[in-house]
C-alpha positions in Angstrom: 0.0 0.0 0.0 2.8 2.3 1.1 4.7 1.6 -2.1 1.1 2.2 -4.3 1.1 5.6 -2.2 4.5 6.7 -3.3 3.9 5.8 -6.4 1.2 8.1 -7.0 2.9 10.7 -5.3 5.8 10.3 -8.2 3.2 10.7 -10.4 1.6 13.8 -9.4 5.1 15.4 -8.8 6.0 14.3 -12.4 2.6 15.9 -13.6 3.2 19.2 -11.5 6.6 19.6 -13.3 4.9 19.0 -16.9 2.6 21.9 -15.9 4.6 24.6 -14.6 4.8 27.3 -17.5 8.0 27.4 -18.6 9.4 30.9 -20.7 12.6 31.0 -23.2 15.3 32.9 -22.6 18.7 34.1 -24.3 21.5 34.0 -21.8 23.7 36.1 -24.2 24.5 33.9 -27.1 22.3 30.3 -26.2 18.7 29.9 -25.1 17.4 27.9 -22.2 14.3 28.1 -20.0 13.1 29.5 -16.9 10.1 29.4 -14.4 8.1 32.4 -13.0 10.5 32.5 -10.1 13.6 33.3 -12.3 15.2 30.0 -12.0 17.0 27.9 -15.1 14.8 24.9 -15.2 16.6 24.4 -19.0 19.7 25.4 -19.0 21.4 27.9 -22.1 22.3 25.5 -24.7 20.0 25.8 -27.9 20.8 28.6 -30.8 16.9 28.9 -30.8 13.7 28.1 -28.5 10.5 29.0 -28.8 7.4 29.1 -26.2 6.4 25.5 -25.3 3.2 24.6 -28.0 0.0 23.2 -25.7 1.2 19.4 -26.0 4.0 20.3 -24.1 6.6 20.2 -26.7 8.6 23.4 -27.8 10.6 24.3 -30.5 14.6 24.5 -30.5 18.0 24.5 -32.9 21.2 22.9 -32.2 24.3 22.7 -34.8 22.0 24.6 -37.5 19.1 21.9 -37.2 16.0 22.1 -35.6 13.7 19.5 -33.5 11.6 19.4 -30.5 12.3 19.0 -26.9 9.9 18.4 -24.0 10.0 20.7 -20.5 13.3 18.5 -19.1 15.1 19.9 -22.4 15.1 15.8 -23.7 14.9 15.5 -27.4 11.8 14.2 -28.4 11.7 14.6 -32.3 15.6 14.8 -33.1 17.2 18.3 -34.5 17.1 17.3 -38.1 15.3 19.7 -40.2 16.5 22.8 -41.7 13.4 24.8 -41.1 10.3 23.8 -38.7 7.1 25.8 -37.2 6.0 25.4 -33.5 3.1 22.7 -32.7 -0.2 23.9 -33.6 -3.8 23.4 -31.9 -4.2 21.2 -34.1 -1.7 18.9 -32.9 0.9 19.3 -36.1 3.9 20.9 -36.7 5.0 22.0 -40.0 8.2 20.6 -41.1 10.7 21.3 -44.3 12.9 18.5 -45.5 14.8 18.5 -48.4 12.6 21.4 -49.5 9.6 19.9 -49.2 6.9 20.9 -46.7 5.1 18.5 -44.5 3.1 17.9 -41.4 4.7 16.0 -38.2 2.7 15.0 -35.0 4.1 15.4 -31.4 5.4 11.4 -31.6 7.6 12.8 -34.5 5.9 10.6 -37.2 4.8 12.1 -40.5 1.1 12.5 -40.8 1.2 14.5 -44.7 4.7 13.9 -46.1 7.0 16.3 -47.3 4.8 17.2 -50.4 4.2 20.6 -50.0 5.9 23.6 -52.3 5.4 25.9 -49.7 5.0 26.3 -46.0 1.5 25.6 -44.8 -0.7 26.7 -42.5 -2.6 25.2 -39.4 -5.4 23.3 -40.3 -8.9 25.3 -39.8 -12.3 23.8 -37.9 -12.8 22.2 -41.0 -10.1 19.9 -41.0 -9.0 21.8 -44.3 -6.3 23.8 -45.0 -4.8 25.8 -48.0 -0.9 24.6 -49.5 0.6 25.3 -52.9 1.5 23.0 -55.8 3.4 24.6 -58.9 2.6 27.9 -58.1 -0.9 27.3 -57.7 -3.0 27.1 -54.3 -5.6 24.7 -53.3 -6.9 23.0 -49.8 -5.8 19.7 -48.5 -7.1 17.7 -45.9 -5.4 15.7 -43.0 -4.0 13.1 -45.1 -2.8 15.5 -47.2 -5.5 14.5 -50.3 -6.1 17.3 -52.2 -10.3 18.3 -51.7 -10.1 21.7 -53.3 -7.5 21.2 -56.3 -5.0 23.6 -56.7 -5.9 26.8 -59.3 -5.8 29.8 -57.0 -3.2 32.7 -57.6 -3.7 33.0 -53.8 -5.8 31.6 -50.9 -6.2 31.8 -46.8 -7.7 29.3 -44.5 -11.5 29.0 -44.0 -13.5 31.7 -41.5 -16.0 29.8 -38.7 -19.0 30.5 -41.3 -17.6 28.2 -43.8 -15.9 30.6 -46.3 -12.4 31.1 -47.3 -10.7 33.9 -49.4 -9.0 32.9 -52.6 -7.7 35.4 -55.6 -8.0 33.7 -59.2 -7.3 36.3 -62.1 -6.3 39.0 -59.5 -9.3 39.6 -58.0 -10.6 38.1 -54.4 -13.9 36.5 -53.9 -14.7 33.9 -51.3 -15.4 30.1 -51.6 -17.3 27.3 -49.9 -15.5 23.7 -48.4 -16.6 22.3 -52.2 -14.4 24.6 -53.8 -17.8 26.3 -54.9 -18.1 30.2 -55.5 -20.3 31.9 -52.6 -18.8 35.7 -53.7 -17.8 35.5 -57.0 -13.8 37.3 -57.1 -14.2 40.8 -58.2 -12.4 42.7 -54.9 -8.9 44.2 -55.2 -8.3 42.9 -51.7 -10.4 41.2 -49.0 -10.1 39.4 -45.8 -11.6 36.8 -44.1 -14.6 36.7 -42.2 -15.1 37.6 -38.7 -17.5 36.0 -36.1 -19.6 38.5 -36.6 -20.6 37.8 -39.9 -18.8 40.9 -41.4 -15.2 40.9 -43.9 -13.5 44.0 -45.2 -12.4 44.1 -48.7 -11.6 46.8 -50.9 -13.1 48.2 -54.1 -12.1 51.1 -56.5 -9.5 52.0 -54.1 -11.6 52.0 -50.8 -12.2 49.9 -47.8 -15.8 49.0 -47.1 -17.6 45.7 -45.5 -19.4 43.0 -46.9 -21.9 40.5 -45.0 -21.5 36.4 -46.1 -24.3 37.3 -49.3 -22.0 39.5 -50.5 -24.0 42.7 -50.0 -22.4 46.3 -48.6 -23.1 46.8 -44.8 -20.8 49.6 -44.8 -20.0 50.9 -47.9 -16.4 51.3 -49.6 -15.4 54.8 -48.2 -12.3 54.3 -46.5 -8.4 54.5 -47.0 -7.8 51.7 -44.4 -10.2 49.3 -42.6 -9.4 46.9 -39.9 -12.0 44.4 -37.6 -14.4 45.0 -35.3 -13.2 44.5 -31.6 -15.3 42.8 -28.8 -16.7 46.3 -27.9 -18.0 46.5 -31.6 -16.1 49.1 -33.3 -13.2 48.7 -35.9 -10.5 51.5 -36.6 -10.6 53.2 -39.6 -9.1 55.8 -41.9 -10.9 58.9 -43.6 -8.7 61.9 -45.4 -5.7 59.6 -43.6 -6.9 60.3 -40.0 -8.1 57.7 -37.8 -11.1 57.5 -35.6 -13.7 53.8 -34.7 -16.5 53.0 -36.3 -19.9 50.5 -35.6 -21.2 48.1 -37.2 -23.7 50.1 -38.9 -20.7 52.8 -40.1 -21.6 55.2 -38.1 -18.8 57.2 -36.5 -18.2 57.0 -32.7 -15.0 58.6 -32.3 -14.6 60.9 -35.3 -10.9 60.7 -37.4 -8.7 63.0 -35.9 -5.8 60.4 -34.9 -3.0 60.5 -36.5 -2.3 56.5 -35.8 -4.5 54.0 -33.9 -4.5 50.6 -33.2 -7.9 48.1 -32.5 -9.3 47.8 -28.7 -8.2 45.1 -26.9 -9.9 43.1 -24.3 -8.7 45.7 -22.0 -11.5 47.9 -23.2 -8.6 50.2 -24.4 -7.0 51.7 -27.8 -3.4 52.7 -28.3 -3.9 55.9 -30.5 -1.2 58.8 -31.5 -1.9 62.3 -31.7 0.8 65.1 -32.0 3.5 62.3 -32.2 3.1 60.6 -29.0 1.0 57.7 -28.1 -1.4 57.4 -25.3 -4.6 55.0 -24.4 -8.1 56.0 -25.0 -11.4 54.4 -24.0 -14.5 53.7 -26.4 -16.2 57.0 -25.5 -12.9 58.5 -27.2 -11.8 59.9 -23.4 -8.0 59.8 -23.1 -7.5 57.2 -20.2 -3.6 58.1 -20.9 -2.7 61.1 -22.2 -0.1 60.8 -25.1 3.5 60.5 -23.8 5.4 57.8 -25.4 6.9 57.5 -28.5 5.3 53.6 -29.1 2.6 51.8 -27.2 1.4 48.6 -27.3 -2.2 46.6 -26.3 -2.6 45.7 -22.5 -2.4 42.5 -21.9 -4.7 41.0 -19.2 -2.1 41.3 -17.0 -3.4 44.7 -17.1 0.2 45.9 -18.6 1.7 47.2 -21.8 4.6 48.0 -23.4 5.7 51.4 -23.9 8.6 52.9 -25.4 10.4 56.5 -24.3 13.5 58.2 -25.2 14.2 54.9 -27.3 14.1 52.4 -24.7 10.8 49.9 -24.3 9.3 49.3 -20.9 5.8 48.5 -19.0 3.5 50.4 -17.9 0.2 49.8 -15.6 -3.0 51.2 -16.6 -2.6 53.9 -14.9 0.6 55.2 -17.1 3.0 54.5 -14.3 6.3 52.4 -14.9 6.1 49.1 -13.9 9.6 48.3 -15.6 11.4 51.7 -16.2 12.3 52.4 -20.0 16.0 50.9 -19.7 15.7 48.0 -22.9 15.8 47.2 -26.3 12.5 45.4 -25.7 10.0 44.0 -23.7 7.6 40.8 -23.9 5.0 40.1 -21.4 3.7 36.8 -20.2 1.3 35.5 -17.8 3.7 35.2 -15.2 6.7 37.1 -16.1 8.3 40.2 -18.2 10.6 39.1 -20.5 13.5 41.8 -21.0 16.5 42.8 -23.4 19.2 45.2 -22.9 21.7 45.2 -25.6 22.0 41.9 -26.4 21.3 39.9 -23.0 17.9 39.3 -21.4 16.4 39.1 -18.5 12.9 38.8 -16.8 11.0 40.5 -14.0 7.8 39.6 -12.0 4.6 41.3 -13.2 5.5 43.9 -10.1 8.8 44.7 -11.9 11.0 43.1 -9.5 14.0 41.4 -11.2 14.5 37.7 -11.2 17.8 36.6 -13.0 19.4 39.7 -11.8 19.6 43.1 -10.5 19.1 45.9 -13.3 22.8 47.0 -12.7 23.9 43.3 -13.1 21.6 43.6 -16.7 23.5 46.9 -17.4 27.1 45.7 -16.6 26.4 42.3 -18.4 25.6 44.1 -21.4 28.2 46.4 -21.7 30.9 43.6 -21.0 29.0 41.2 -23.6 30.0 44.4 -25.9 32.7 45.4 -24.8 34.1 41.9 -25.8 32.5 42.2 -29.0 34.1 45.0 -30.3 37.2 43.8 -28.9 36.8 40.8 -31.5 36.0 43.2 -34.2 38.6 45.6 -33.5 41.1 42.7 -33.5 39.6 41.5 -37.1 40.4 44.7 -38.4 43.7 45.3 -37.5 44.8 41.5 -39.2 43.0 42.6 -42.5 44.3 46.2 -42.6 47.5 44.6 -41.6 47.2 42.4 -44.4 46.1 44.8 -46.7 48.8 46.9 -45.6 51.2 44.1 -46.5 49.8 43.1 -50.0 49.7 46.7 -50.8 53.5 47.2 -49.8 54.5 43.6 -52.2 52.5 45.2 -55.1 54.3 48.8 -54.9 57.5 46.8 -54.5 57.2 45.4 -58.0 55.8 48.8 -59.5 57.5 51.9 -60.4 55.1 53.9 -58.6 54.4 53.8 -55.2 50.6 53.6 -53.4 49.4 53.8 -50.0 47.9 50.8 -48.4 43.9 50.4 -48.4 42.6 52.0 -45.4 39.1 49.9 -45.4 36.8 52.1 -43.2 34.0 50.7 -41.1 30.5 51.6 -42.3 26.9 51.3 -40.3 23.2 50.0 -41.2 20.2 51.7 -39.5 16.8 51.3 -40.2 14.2 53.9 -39.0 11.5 52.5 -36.3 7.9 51.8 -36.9 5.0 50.4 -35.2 6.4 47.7 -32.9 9.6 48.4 -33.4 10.0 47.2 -37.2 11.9 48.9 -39.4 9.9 51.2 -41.7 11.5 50.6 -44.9 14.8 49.3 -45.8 17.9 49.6 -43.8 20.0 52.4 -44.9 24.3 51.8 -45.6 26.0 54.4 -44.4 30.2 55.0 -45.1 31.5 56.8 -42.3 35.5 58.4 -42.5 36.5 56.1 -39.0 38.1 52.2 -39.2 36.9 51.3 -35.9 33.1 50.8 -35.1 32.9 53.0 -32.3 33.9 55.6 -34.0 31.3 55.0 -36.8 28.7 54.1 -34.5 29.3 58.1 -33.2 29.7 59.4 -36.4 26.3 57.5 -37.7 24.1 58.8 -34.2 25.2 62.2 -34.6 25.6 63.2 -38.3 21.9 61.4 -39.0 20.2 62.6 -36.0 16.6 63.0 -37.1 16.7 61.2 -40.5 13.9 59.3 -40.2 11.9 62.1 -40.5 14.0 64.3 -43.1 14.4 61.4 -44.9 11.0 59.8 -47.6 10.2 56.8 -45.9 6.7 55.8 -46.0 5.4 57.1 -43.0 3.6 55.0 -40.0 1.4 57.9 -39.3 2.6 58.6 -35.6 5.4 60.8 -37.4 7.6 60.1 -33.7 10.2 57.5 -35.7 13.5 57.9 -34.8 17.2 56.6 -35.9 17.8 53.5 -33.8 21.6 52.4 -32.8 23.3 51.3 -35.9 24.2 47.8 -36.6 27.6 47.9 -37.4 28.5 44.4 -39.0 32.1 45.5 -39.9 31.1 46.6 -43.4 34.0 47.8 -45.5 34.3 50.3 -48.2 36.4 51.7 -50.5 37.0 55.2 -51.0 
């Protein structure tokens, strides 16, 4: 009895670990795991991990190759494949192998060989999904038999009503599970419908809404449309200002923003006016007045990210810092705040009380991890000048006129900052007159100070982008 007692108590210990939430983290150059209370539960080892999917597997890369471990870090599907997608809901991962596309369970066996052209998607409620096939798309099912054949230019999975949008002839309409037309394609652009019962599509240039007949609820009128939150109104742009609509089209909070982003379940909006960002509820009533340079949805943690003076941190809904502005960026979790300074992170309760380290251990850390860096760099320099130098001096030997060695100077890329933190168009090579990255790093920061909004990039609306710190690769040019 004693023995069937322990036993059970093994179990339940065993079943306890399985279920504690467990969060990646990059310990400077290798990824591990650690609980809500800060501790390594996996320690650092993978080049990449992700979250851990619902069937308690999570995705990781060793030596270029990626498989699946479970929450003690033990291999259960083998790092093998050269590109690979998290578990799903529907209880598959996608898979590439030998350039093929496929569909794996959590026991590592193939359910749909690699078949595929290109990556799929998870499988809908209808147990379909959309893949390509010679440039063509269709939708399989999960034996990978072909219901809908492929003849689409484009298609997306199928909405809870039963409809999916596909593009044939470069317009969009939207089709049944037989493949039948339900709205024949005649929209420049559409998406999928919501629960609802509405989809946005676009028509002679504007956005307008559509029910599952076909017929305008809201008329094409707008530059940009978006979905209807749970509160019932959907962001949208008129004469390129923003302001929330119903699902009649009546206006509720007139355009006037200069950005905006949907409500979230927090019953708030992220909007900019003036260049700054602040929170505002469905009546339009600032809740936070605009003050940061990027904001993000609360979470139902009741935080959000928030971005000042360049630096990302949390805030409460009252506008107060929960994590100070002190990173590069900032993720939040149920349990935890998941933080980057430089290039090493961290994480913090939901109180902002640090649990790997102190914030001066996070600082110092980060400035030794670049110190070293540049050290490397510096170092990879001086050999190639040096050999430069040298190959310069043998070629002048032999020739009647003398030359100076190559002086290869370092040169930066910097991409201006949009919403979340993405770079608004391409990065931008700059040659700087310096042959150490410090040097051209300074030279960058101050002699493009304000390009991003001098220079024609297409802009995000908020108008508050700014240059971020420069990546500097070691680039080399010559004069």
């Amino acid at each position: 009895m004693k023995k069937l007692v322990f036993g059970m108590f093994l179990i339940l210990l065993s079943n306890l670990a399985c279920a504690e939430k467990l969060y990646p983290l990059e310990n400077v150059t290798k990824y591990g795991y650690i609980n809500k209370s800060g501790d390594w539960v996996i320690k650092p080892q993978f080049e990449y991990a992700s979250e851990f999917s619902e069937n308690g597997l999570a995705l990781a890369k060793i030596n270029e190759k990626y498989g699946y471990i479970n929450k003690s870090g033990d291999w259960v599907i083998k790092p093998q494949f050269k590109t690979a997608w998290s578990f799903t809901k529907s209880g598959l991962a996608t898979v590439e192998l030998n350039g093929k596309w496929g569909y794996m369970n959590k026991s590592g066996n193939w359910v749909i060989k690699p078949q595929l052209d290109q990556y799929p998607v998870n499988f809908s409620e209808s147990g379909l999904t959309h893949a390509e096939h010679k440039g063509k798309n269709g939708y399989i099912n999960r034996s990978g038999d072909w219901v809908i054949k492929p003849q689409f230019e484009d298609a997306y999975g199928f909405a809870a009503n039963g409809v999916a949008r596909v593009k044939l002839n470069g317009k969009w309409g939207y089709i049944n599970k037989s493949g039948d037309w339900v709205i024949k394609p005649q929209f420049e652009d559409a998406y999928g419908f919501a629960e609802k019962g509405l989809a946005r599509v676009k028509l002679n240039g504007k956005w307008g809404y559509i029910n599952k007949s076909g017929d305008w609820v809201i008329k094409p009128q707008f530059e940009l449309a978006y979905g209807f939150a749970e509160n019932g109104l959907a962001r949208v742009s008129s004469k390129w200002k923003y302001g929330y609509i119903n699902r009649s089209g009546d206006w509720v909070i007139k355009p006037q923003l200069e950005d905006a982003r949907s409500f979230s379940e927090s019953g708030l909006a992220a909007v900019a006016l003036n260049g700054k960002w602040g929170y505002i509820n469905k009546s339009g009533d600032w809740v936070i007045k605009p003050q940061f340079e990027l904001t993000w949805p609360f979470t139902k943690s009741g935080l959000a990210g928030a971005k000042l003076n360049g630096k990302f941190g949390v805030i409460d809904r009252k506008g107060r810092w929960v994590v100070k502005p002190n990173f590069r960026y900032v993720k939040i979790y149920k349990d935890i705040i998941r933080v980057s300074f430089e290039d090493y992170e961290g994480a913090t309760s939901l109180n902002g009380e640090f649990l790997t380290f102190t914030e001066s251990e996070v600082f110092n850390a980060g400035l030794l991890e670049q110190q070293k860096i540049r050290a490397k760099k510096k170092e990879q320099q001086r050999k190639l000048t040096a050999n430069k130098s040298s190959s310069s001096s043998s070629s002048s030997s032999s020739s009647s006129s003398s030359s100076s060695a190559y002086n290869p100077k370092y040169g930066c890329k910097f991409c201006c900052e949009g919403a979340w933190g993405a770079c608004r168009s391409d990065t931008i090579q700059v040659n700087t007159p310096y042959t150490n990255s410090m040097d051209a790093q300074d030279y960058v920061r101050k002699q493009y100070a304000g390009m991003c909004n001098k220079y024609p990039f297409h802009s995000n609306g908020a108008g508050s982008a700014s240059v971020s710190l420069p990546n500097c690769e070691i680039y080399y040019y010559k004069d």
